[in-house]
N, C-alpha and C positions, 0 to 999 in steps of 0.2 A: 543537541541531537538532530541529524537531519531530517527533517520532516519527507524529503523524499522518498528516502532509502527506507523510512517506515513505512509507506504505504506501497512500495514499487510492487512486490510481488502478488499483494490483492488485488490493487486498483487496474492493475492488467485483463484480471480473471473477470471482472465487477463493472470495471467502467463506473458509468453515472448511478448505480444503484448505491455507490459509498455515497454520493451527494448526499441521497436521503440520508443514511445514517450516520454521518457528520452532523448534518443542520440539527440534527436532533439528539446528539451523545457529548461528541466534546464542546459545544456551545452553551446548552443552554446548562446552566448551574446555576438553583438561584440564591441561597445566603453564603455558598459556598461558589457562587458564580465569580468573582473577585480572586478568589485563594485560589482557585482551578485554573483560572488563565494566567496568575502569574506564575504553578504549579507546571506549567507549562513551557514557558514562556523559559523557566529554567530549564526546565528538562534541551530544550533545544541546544542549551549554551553547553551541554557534556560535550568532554571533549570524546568522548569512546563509551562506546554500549554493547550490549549485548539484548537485541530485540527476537521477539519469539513472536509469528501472527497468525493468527488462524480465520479463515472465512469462510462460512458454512450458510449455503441455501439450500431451502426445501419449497415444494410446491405442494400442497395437500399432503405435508409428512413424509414425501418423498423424497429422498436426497435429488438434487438438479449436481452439486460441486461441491467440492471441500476444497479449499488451497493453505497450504502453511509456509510459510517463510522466516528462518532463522537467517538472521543477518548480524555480523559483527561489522564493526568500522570504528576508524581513529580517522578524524578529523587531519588533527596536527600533518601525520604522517601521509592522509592521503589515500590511506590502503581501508580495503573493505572486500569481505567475504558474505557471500551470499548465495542461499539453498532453497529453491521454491518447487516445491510438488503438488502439482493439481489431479484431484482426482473426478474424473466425470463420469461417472457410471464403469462401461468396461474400461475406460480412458485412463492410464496413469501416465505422468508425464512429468519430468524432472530435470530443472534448469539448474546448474551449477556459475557463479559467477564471482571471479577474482579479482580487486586491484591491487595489484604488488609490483614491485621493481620498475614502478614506471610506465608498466603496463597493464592491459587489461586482458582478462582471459575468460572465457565463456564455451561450456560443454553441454551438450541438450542428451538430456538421454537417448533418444534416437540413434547418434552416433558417438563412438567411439574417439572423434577427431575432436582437438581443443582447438578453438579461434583464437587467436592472440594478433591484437595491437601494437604497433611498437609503439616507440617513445616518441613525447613530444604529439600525441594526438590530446584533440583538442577537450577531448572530454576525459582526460587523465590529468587531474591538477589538483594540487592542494586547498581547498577552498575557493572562495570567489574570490575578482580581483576587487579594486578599491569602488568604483563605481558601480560594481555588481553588489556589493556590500551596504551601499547605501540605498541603492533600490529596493533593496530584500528589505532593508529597513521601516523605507519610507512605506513599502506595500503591505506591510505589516501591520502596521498604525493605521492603515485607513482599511484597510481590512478588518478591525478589531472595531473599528469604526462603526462600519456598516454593520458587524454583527453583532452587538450592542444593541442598537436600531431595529432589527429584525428578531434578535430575541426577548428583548418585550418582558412582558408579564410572566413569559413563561420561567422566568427565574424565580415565581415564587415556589416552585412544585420541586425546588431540590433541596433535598436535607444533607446535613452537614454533621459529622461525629466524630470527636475524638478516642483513640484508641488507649490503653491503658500502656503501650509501648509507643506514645507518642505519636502516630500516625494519623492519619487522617482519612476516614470513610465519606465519600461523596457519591449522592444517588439521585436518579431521576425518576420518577414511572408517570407516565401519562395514558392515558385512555383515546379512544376517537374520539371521543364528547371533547377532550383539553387540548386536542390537535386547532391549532388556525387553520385558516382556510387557504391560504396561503400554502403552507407545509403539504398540502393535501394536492394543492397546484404543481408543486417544487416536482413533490412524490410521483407524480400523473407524469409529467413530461422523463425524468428520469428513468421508469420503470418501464414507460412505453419503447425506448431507447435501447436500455441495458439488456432487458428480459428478451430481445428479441431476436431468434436466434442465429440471424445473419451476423450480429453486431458482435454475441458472445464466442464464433466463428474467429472474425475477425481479431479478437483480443486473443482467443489463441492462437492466432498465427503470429502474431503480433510477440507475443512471448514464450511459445516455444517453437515457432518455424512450421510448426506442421498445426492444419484445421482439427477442432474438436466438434465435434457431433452433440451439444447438449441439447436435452431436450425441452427446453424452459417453455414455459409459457408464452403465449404474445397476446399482454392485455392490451384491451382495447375500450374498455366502459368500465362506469362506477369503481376506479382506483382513488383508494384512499386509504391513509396510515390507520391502522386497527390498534395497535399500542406501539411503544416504545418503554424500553426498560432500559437503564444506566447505569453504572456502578465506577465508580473508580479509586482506585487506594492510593494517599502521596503519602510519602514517608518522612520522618520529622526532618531531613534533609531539602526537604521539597521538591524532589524528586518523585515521577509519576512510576509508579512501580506496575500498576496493573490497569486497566479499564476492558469493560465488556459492554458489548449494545447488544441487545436484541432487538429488532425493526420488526414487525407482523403487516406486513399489504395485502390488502383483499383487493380484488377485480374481476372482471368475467373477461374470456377470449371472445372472439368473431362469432362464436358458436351459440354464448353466451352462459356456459358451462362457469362457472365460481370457482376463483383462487383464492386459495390464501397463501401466501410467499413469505417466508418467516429467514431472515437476516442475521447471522447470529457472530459477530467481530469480537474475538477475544485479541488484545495485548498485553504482553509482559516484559516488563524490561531487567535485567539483571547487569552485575558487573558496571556501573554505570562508574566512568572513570579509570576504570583497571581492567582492558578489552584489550585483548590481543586477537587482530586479524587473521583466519584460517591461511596458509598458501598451500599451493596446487604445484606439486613439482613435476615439471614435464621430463623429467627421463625418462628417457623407454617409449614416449607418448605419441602415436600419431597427430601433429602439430601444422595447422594451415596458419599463417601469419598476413597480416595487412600488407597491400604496397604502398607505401607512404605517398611515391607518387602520384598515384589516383586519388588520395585520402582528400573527401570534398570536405569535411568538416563534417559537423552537426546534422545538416540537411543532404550528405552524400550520401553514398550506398546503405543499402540495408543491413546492418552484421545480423548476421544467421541468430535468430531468435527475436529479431525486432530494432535491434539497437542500433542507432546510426552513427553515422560518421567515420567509419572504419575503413573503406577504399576497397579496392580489392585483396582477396584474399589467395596465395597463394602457397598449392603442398607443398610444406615444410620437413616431408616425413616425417621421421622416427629421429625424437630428437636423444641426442647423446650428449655425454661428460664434456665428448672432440668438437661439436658443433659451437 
């Protein structure tokens, strides 16, 4: 399962505020801390899924954003469909994105025109290559390393249950008393980051081309994690079928006014193994297509919603059966 493509459409909206709710959902697990990372660890190796994600912030009970993201993908073949809708108050906004035929294709709700990539761009390919393969490896391993190292003690606070259909219940709940001081560091420097509203600006532009207006908080003193809640179900497959975090951060703004910011990340994953990718048929479609010649790679132009390396884009019109 590509670890990417599951977090693409939240960590856009989120930024550094998943940091907190990573260091503190899918790390720590503690007698089931073992079963959970190698629960894991598989889930990665599917060759096709079918992901479902939801991310939900509030501020004093206030919705700030909702984002959801269904994504299928197959591996093997390369191809992958993808649907993320953000909701920010009057704000809705809704990114469509394809890899099929070699290419890549992306519609923002805003307009009506599909982008498309041609073939042979650099971020259209079947997996990594041989040397990317063994790096993804090696950063893994000492990645697991260091998280190991950092979560500590707190693997004794997770419980572990079997289900009478075989599966396996894994939870976490910690309090600010069980929080380190450290985590409460992690949290301070992320939330001051993420929450602020130039930044949350930015990541929407960043994923749907046009700025969003949220109105989050921007703390500034006494941040720190108030609880964390965890949940996750593997099934006797060893496959991760669901996990949810809730995060609660309290802080005060400039004013010195008190937040509480409550974090709430559901995932579910289905069809793991038997995914068939959505495709987008552009007949009939107002169609702008890459110039391969400009196409700088990775680090070239901006593709309309964030995404780089796509060259310029030029109208394609109304594409037909004749084209």
């Amino acid at each position: 399962m590509n670890q990417k493509l599951m977090v693409a459409g939240v960590s856009a909206a989120l930024g550094a505020v998943l940091l907190v709710t990573t260091a503190f959902t899918g790390l720590a697990n503690a007698s089931g801390y073992e079963s959970y990372k190698t629960a894991v660890k598989n889930s990665i190796k599917a060759a096709n899924y079918t992901g479902n994600f939801e991310v939900n912030i509030k501020d004093n009970d206030n919705q700030l954003v909702d984002v959801t993201t269904l994504v299928k993908t197959n591996k093997d073949s390369g191809e992958m469909s993808r649907k993320t809708t953000i909701d920010a108050g009057s704000q809705q906004k809704t990114i469509e994105m394809f890899r099929q035929d070699g290419k890549s294709v992306m519609k923002n709700s805003d307009s009506d025109t599909y982008f498309v990539s041609g073939e042979g761009n650099k971020m259209i390919r079947k997996g990594p290559g041989k040397n990317e393969a063994v790096r993804d490896v090696e950063a893994a391993k000492a990645g697991e390393a260091v998280l190991d190292a950092l979560v500590g003690n707190l693997k004794d606070y997770v419980n572990m249950q079997s289900t009478a259909d075989g599966k396996s219940e894994i939870s976490m709940q910690l309090s600010s008393g069980q929080i380190p001081a450290f985590a409460n560091a992690l949290a301070s420097l992320a939330v001051k980051r993420a929450l602020n509203g130039k930044e949350m600006q930015h990541r929407g532009q960043m994923l749907f081309g046009a700025n969003l207006d949220i109105n989050a908080p921007k703390l500034v003193s006494d941040i720190n994690i108030n609880s964390v809640d965890f949940n996750a179900l593997v099934n006797k497959d060893n496959f991760i079928e669901n996990q949810t975090a809730d995060v609660v951060i309290t802080g005060k703004d400039a004013e010195g006014k008190e937040h509480s910011v409550a974090i709430s990340v559901n995932m579910s994953v289905t069809d793991i193994n038997s995914t068939t990718p959505d495709k987008v048929n552009l007949t009939g479609k107002q169609v702008k297509t890459a110039d391969p010649r400009n196409d700088k790679g990775p680090r070239g132009r901006v593709f309309p919603g964030g995404h780089r390396g796509f060259g310029d884009f030029k109208d394609g019109g109304k594409t037909n059966s004749e084209n």
